[in-house]
Backbone as CSV, one residue per row, in Angstrom:
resi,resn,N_x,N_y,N_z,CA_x,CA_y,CA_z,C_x,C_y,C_z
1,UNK,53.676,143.346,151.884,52.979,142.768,150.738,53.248,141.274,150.641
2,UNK,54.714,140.626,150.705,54.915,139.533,150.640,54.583,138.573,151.804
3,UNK,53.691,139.115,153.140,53.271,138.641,154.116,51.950,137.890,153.886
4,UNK,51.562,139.079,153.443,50.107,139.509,152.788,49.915,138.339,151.580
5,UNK,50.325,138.254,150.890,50.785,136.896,149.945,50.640,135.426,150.411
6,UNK,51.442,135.322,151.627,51.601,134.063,152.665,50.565,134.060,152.948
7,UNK,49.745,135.114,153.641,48.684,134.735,154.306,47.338,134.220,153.681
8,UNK,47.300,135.008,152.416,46.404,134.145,151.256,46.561,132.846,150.913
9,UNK,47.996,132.572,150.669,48.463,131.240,150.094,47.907,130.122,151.343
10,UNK,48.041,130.707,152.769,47.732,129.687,153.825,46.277,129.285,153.977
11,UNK,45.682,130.645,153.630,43.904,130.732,154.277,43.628,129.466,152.957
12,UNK,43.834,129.773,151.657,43.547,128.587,150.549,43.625,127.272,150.910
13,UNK,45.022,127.222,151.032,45.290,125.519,151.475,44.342,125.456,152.381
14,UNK,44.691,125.839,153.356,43.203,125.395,154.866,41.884,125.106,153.811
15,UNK,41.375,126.082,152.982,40.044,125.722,152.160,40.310,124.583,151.093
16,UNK,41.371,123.955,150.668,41.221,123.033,149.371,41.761,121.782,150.916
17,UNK,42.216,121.639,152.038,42.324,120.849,153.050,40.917,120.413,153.181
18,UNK,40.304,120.996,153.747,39.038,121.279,154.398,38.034,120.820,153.222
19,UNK,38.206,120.617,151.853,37.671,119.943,151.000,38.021,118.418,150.459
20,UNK,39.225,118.586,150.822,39.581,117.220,150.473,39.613,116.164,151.377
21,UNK,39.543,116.940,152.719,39.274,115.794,153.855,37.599,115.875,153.833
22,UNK,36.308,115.727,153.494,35.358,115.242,153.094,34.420,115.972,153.864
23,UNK,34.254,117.029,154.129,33.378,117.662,154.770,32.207,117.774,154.014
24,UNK,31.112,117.103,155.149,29.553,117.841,154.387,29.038,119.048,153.254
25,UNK,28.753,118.782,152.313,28.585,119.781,151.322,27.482,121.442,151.903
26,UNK,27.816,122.601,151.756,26.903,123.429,152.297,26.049,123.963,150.849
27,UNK,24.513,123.459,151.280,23.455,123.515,150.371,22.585,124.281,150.487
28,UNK,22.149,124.991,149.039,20.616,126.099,149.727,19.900,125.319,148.676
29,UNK,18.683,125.618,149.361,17.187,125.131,148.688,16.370,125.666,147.942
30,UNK,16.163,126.274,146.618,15.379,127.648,146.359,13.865,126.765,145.397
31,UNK,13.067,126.473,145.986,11.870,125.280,145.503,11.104,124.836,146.988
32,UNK,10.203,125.145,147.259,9.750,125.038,148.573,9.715,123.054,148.333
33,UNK,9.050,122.608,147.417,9.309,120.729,147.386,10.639,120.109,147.761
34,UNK,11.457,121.060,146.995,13.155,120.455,147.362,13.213,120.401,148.311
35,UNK,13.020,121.695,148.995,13.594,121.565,150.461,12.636,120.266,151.608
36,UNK,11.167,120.290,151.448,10.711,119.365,151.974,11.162,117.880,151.461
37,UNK,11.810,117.969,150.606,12.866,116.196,150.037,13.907,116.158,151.143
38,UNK,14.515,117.259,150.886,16.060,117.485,151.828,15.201,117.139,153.460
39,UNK,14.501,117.319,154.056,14.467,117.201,155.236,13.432,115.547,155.432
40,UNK,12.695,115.387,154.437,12.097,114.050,154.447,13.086,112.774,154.554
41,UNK,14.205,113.306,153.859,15.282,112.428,153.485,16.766,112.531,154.731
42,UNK,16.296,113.420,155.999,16.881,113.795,156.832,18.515,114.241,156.800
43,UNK,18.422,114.948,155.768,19.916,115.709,155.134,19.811,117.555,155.914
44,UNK,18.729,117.644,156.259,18.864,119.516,156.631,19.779,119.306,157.648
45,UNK,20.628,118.875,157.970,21.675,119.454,158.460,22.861,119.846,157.440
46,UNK,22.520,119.369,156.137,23.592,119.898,155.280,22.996,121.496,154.641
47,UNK,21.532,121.780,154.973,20.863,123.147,154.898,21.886,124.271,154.934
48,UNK,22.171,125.113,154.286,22.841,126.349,154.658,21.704,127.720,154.563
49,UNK,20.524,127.260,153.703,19.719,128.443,153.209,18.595,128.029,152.689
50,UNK,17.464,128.151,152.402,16.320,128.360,151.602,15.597,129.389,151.060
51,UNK,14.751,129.195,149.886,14.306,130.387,149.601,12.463,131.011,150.315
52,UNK,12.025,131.642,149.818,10.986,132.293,150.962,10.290,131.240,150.560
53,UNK,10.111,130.305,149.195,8.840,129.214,149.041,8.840,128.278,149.984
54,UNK,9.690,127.947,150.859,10.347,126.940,152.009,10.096,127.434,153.071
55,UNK,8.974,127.255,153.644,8.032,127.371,154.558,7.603,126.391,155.638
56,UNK,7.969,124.372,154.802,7.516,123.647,155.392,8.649,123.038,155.311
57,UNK,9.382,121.721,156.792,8.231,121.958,157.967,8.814,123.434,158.861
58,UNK,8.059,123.320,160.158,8.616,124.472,160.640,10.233,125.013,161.038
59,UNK,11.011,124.025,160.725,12.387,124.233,161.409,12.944,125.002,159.812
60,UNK,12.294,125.185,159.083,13.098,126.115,157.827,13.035,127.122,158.392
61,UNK,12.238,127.772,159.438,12.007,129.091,159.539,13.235,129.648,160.346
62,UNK,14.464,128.583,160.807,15.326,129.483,161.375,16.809,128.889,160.622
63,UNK,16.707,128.882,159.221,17.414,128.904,158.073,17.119,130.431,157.722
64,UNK,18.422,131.211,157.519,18.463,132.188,156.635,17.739,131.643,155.054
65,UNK,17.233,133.197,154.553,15.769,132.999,153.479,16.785,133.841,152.494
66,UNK,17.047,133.299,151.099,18.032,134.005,150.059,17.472,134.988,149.142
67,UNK,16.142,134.589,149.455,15.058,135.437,148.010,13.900,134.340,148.167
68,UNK,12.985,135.186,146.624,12.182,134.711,145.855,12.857,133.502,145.101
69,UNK,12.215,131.879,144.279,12.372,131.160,143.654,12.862,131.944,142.599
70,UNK,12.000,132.942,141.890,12.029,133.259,140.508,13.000,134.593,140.834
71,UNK,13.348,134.791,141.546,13.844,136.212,141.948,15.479,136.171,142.167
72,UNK,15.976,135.194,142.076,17.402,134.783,143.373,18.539,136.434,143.345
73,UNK,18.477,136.331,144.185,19.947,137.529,144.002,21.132,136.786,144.416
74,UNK,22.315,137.218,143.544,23.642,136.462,143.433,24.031,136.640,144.701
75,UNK,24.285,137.793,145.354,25.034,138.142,146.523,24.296,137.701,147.432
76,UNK,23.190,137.686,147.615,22.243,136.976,148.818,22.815,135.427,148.751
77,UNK,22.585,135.029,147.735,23.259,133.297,147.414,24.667,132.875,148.029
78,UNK,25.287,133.983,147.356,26.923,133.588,147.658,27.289,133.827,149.189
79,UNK,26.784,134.616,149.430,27.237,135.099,150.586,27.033,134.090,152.038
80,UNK,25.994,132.806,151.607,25.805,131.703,152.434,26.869,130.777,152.124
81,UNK,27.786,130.869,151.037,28.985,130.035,150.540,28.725,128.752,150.229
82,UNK,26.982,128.394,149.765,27.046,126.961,149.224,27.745,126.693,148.134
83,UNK,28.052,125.324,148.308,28.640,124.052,147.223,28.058,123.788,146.410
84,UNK,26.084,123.654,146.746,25.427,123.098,145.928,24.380,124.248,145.746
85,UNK,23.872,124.703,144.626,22.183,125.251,144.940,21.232,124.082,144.069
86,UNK,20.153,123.993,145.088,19.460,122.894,144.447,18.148,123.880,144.039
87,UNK,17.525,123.859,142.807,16.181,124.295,142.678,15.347,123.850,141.211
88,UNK,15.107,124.635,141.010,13.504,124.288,139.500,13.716,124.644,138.603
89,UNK,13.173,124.189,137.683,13.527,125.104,136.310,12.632,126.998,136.485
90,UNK,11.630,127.173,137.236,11.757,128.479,137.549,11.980,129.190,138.546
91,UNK,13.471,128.972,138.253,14.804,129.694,139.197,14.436,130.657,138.269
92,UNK,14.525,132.026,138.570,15.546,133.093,137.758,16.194,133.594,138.977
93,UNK,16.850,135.017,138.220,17.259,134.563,136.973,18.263,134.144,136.181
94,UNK,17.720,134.222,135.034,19.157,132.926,134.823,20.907,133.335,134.562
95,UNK,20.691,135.223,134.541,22.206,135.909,134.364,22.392,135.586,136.109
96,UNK,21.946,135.558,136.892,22.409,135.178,138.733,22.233,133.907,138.556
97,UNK,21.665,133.100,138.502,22.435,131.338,137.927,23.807,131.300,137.128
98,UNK,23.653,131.433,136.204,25.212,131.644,135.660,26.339,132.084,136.360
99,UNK,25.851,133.626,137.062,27.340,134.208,138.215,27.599,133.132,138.954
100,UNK,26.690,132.258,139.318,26.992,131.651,140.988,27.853,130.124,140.262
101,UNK,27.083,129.923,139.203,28.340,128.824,138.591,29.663,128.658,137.938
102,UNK,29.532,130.296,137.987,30.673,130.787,137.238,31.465,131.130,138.660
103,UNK,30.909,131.278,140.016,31.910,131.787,141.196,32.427,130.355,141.793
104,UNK,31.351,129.282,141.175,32.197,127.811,142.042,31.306,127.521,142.398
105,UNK,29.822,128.068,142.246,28.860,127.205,142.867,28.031,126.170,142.206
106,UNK,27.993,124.416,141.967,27.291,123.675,141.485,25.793,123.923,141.691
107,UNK,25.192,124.877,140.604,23.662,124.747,140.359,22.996,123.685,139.618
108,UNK,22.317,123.093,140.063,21.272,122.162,139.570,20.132,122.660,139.670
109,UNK,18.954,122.248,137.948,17.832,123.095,138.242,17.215,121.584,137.759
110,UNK,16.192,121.302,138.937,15.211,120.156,138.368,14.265,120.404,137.585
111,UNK,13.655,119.237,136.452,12.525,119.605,135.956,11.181,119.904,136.940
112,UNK,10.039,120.669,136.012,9.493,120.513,136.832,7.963,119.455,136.781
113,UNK,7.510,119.479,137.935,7.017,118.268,138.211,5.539,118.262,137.706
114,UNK,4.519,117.151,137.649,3.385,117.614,137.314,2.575,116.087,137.246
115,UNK,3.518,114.912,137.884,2.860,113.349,137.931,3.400,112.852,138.836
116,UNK,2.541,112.171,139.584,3.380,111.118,140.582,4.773,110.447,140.271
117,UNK,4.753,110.040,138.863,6.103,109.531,138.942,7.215,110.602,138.934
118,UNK,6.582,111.540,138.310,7.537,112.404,138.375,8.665,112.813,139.539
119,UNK,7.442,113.486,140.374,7.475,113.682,141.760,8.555,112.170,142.681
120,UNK,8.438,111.469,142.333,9.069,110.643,142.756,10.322,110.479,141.916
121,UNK,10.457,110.464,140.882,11.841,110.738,140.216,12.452,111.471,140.635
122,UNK,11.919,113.042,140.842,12.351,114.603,141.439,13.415,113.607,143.434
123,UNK,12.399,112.766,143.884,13.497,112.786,145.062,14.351,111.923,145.086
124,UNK,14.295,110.819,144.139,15.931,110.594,143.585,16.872,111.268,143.110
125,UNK,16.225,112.044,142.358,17.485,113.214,141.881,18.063,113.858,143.080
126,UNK,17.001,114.226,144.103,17.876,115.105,145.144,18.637,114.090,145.688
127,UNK,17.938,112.735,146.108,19.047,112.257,147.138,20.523,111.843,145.935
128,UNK,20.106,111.373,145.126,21.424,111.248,143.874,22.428,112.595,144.578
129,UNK,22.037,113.695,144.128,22.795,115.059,144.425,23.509,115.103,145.992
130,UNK,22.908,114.720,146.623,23.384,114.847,148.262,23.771,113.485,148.722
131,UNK,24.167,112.302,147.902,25.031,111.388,148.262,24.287,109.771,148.944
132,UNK,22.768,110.131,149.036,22.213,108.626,149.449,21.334,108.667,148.691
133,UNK,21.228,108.062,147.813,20.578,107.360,146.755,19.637,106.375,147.249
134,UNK,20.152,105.421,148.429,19.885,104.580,148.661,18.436,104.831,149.936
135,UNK,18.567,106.089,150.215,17.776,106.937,151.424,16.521,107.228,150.516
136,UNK,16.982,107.702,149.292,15.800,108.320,148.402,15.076,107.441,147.625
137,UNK,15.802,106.016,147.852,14.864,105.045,146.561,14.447,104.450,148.338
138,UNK,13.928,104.454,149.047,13.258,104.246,150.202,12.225,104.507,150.306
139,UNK,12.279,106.349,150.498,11.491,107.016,150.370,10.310,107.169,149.363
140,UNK,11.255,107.503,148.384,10.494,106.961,146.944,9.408,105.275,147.349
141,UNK,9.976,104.631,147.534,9.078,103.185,147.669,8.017,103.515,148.676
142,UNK,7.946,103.968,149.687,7.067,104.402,150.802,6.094,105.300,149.632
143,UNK,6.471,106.283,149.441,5.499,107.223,149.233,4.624,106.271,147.343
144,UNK,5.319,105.746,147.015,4.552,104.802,145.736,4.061,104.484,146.388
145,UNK,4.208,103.603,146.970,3.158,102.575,147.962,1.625,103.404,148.243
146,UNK,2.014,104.109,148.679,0.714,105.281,149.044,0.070,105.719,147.967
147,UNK,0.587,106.274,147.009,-0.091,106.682,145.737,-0.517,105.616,145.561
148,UNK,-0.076,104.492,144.854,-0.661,103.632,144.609,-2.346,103.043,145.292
149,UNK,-2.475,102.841,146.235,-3.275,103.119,147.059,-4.220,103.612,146.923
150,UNK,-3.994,105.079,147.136,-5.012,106.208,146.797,-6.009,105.978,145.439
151,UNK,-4.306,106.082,144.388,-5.347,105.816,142.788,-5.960,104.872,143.025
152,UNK,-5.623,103.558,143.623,-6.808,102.291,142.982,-8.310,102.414,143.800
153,UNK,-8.272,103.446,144.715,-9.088,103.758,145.804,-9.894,104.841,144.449
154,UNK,-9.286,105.802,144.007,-9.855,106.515,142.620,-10.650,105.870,141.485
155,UNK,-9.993,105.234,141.529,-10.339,104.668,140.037,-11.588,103.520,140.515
156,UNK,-11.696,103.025,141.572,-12.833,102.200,141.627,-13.968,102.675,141.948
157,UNK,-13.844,104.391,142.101,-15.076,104.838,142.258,-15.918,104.743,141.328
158,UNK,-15.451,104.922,140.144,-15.887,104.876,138.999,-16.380,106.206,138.259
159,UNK,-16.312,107.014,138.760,-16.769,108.299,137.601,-15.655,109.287,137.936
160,UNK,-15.674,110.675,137.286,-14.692,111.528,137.467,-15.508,113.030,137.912
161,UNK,-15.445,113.604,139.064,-16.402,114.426,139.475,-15.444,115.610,138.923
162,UNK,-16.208,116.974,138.956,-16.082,118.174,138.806,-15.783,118.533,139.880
163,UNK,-14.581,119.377,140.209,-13.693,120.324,140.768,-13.265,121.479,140.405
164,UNK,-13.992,122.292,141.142,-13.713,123.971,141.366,-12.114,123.890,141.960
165,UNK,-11.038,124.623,141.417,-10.081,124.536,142.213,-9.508,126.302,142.349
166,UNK,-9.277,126.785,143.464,-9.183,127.965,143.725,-7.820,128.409,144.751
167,UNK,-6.882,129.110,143.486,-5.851,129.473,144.362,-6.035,130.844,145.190
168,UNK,-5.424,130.995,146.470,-5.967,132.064,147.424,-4.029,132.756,147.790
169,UNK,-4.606,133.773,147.503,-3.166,134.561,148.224,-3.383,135.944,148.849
170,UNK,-4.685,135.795,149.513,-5.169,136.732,149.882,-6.568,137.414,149.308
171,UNK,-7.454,138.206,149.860,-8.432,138.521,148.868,-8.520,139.092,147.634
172,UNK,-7.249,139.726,147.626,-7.565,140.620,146.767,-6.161,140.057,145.148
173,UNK,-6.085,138.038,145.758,-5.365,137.539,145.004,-5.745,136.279,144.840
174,UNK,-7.179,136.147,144.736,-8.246,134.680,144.280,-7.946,134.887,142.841
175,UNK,-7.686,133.127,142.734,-7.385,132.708,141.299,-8.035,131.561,141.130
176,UNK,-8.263,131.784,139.844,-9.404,130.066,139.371,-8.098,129.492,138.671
177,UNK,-8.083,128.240,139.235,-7.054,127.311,138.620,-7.509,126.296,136.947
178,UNK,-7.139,126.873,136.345,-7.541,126.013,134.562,-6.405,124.947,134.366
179,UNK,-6.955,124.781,133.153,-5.689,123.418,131.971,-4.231,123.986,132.379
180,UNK,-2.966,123.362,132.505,-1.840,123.232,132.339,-1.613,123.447,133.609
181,UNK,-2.031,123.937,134.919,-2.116,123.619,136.229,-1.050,123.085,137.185
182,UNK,-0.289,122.847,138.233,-0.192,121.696,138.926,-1.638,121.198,139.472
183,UNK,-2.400,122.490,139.700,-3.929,121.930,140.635,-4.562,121.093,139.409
184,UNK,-4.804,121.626,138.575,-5.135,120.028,137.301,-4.771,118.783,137.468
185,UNK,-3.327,119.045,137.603,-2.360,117.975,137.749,-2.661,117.007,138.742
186,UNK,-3.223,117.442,140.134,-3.459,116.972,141.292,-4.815,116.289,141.168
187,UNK,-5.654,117.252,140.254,-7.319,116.301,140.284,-7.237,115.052,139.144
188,UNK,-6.061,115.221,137.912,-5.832,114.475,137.167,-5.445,112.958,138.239
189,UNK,-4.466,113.375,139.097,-3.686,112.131,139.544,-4.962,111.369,140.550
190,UNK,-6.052,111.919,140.592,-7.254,111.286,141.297,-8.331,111.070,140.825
191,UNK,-8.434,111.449,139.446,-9.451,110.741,138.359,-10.595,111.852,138.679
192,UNK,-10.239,113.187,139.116,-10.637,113.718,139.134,-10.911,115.091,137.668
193,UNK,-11.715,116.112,136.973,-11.706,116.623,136.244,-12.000,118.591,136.669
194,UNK,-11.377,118.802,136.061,-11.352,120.322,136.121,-12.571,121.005,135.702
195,UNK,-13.201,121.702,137.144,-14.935,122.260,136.744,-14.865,123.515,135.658
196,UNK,-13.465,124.164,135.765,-13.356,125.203,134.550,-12.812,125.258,133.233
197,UNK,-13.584,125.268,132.484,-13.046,124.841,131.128,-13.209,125.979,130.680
198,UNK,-12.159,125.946,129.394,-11.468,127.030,128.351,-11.048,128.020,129.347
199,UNK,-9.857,127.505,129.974,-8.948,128.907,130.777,-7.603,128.174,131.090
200,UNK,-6.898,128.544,130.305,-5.340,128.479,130.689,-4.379,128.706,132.020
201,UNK,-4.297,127.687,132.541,-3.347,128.412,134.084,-3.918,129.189,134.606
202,UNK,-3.286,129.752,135.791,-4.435,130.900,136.519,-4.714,132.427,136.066
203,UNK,-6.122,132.352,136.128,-6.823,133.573,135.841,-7.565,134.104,137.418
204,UNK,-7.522,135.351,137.413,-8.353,136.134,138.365,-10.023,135.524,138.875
205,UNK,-10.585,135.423,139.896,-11.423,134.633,139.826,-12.565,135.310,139.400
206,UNK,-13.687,134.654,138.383,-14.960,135.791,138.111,-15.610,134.897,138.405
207,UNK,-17.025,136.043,139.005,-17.704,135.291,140.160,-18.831,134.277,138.906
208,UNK,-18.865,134.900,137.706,-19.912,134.333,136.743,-19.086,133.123,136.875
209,UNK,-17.886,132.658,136.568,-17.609,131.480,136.023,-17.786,130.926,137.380
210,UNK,-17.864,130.906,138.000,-17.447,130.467,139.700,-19.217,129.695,139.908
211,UNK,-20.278,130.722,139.696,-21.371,129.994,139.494,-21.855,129.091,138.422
212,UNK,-20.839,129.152,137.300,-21.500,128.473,136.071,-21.075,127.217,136.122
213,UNK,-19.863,127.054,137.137,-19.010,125.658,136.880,-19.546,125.020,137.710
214,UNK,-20.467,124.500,138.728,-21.891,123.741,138.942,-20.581,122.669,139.651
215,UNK,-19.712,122.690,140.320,-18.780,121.741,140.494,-19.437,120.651,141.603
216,UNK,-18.826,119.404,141.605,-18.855,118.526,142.786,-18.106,118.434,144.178
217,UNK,-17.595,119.196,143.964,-16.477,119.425,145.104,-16.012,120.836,144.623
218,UNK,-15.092,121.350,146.104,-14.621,122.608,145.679,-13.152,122.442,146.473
219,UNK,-12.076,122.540,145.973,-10.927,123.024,146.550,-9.963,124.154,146.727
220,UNK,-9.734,124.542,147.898,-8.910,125.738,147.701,-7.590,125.601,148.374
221,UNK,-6.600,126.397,147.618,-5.041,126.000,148.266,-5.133,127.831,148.511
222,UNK,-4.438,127.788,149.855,-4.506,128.938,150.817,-2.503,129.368,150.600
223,UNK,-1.831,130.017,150.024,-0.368,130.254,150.598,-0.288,130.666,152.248
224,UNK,-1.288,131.140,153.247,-1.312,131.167,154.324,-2.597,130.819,154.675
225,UNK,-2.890,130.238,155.907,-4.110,129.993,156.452,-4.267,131.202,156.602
226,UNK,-6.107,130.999,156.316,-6.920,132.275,156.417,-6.831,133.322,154.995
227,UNK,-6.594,132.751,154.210,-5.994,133.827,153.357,-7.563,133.951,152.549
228,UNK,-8.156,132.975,152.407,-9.788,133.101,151.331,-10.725,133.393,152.584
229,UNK,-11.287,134.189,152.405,-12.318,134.810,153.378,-14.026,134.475,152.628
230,UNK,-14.402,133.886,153.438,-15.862,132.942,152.262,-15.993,133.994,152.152
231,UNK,-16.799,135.129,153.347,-17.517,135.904,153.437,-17.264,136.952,152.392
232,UNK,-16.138,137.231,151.752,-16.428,137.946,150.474,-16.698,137.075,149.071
233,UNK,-16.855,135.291,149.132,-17.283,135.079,148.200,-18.276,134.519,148.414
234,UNK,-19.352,135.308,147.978,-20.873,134.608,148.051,-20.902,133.361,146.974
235,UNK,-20.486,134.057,146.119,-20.883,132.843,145.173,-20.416,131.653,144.988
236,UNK,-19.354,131.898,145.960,-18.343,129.980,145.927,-19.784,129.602,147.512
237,UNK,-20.125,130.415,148.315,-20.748,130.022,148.813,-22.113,129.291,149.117
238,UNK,-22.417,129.900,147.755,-23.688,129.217,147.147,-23.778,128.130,146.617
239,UNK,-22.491,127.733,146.271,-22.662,126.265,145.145,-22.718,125.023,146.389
240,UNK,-23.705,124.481,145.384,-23.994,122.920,146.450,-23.115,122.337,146.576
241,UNK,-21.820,122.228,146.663,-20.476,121.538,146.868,-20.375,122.027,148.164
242,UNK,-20.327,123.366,147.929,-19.603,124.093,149.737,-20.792,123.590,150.513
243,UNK,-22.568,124.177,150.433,-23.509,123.526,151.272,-23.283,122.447,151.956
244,UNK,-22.983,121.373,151.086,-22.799,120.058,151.095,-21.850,119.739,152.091
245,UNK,-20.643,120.421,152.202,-19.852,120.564,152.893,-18.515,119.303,152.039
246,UNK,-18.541,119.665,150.965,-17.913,119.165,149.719,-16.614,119.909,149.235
247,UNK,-15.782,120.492,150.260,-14.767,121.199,150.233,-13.561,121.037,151.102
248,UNK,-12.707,121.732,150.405,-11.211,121.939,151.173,-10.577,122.469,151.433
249,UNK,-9.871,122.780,151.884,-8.939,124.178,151.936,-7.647,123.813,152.813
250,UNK,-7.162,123.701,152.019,-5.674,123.514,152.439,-4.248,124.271,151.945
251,UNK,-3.328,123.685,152.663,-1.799,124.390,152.130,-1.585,124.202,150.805
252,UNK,-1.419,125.080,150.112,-1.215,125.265,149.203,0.457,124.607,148.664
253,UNK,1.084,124.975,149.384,2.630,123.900,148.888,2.103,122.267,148.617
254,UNK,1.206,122.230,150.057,1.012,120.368,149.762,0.700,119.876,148.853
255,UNK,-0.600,121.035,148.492,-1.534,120.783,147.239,-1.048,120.886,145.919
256,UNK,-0.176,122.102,145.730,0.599,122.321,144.418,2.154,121.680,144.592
257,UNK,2.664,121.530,145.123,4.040,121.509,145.565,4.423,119.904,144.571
258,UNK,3.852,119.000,144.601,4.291,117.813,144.238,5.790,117.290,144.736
259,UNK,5.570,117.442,146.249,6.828,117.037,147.020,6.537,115.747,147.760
260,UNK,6.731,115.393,148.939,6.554,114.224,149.609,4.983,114.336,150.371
261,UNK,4.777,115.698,150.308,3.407,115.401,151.003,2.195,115.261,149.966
262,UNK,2.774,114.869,148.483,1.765,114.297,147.461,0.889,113.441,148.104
263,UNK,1.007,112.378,148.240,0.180,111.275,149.227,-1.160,112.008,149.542
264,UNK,-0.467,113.051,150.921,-1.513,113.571,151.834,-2.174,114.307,150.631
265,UNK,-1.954,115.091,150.084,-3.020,115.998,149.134,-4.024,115.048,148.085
266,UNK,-3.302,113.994,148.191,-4.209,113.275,146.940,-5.269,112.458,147.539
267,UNK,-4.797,112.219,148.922,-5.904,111.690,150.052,-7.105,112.822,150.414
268,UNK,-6.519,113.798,150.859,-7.632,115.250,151.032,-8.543,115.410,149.887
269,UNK,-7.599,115.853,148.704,-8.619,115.862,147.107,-10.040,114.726,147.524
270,UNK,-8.985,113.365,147.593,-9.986,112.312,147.429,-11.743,112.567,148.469
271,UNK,-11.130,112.661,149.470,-11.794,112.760,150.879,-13.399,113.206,150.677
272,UNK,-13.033,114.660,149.559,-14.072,115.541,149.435,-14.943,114.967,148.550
273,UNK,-14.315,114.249,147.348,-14.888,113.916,146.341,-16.682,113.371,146.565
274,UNK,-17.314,113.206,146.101,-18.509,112.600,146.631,-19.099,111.561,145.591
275,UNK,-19.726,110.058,146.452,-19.536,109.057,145.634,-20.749,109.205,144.351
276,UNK,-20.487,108.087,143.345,-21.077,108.474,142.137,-22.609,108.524,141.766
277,UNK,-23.164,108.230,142.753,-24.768,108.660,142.918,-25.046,110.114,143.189
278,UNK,-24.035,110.547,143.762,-24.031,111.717,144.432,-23.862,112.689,142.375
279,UNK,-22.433,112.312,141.893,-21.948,113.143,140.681,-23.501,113.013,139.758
280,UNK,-23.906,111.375,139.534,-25.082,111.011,138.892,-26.378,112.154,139.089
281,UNK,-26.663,112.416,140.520,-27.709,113.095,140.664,-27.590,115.068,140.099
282,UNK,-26.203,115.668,140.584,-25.846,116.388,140.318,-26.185,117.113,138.782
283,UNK,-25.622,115.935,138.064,-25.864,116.042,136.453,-27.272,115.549,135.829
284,UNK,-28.405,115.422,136.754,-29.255,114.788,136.074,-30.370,116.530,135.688
């Protein structure tokens, strides 16, 4: 027993050694944006884990996966032995947040995002958390630069077109994106306006509203390529946006995510948009 004692007392010291001589912090990611900060900001080697929303880029895929964002399980968490968990305010839940800070693990939950500046605040905070500050107000300046850009490229179009925006998670998981949104959020940050009005966050898609909203563009965020199949929606197929060839369809993290690949999504949004003779004639 009193061996048994020693040998605890030794394995410790080695672990409060091994902390105090400055070793890299071991971090999981549970926010598919975070984790694209952590690797924009070239820290995934301090990676220990991510959660299944962390998809992009491809080298997450051979990071052990801890859970769902909203889902976390304690023992899945702990058992990677991070220092840090970095994620969102919808982490759950929040009795397995608590265990893991209560076992020694520093959780941080960021707000969440929904404006360019935001989004750019969000990757100071991470690099703040992981020790270069100075890496993340870089980054941060690069990717302003770009927004910036984009909007004044927005705003001199001069009108604000109608956008169908359509989340896809398969067929039999089409969603019309409404008010309070990130996809709002995204046509907002391009002077763009939401073709569906009076609908809160996502609703199931109905094909009536789908024809009534007469949009100028149409966007869809896919969680996997291939996931919206036109051919079962006639009626997104009918609207003179898609004809037109006034559409998009893209990753859905890029598009909703409000991580570093904001830029690119607000460039795509833009891309489709069609200029204001085009919105003019539409509405006449």
């Amino acid at each position: 027993m009193k061996s048994r004692v020693v040998a605890l007392f030794l394995l410790a010291t080695v672990f409060v050694s091994s902390a105090q001589a400055g070793d890299p912090p071991r971090v999981v990611t549970a926010d598919g944006a975070i984790t694209e900060i952590v690797y924009r900001l070239g820290l995934e080697s301090l990676l220990v884990g991510v959660d299944t929303t962390s998809g992009y880029p491809e080298q997450t895929e051979s990071l052990p996966k801890v859970g769902y964002l909203r889902a976390l399980p304690f023992e899945g968490v702990l058992a990677l032995k991070p220092d840090l968990l970095i994620t969102s305010e919808q982490a759950a839940p929040q009795e397995n947040l608590d265990r893991l800070a209560r076992a020694g693990v520093q959780v941080e939950r960021l707000p969440s995002v929904r404006t360019p500046k935001a989004a750019l605040e969000r990757i100071e905070s991470v690099g703040s958390l992981l020790g270069n500050e100075a890496r993340a107000a870089r980054l941060a300046a690069e990717l302003r630069s770009k927004i910036n850009r984009i909007q004044k490229a927005s705003s001199a179009r001069g009108n604000e077109p109608k956008v169908l925006f359509i989340l896809a998670a398969g067929n039999h998981s089409v969603m019309l994106a409404g008010e309070g949104t990130a996809a709002s959020a995204l046509l907002d940050s391009v002077d763009a306006v939401n073709a569906v009005s009076g609908i809160q966050g996502y609703k199931p898609a109905n094909r009536e509203a789908i024809l009534a909203s007469q949009p100028d563009a149409i966007v869809i965020a896919e969680s996997t390529p291939g996931q919206f199949e036109i051919r079962s929606w006639p009626e997104v197929e009918r609207l003179e946006a898609w004809q037109n060839g006034r559409r998009l369809v893209a990753d859905s993290m890029m598009l909703l995510g409000f991580g570093p690949r904001l830029p690119d999504a607000m460039a795509a949004v833009n891309s489709v948009l069609p200029a204001p003779s085009d919105v003019a004639a539409n509405d006449s």
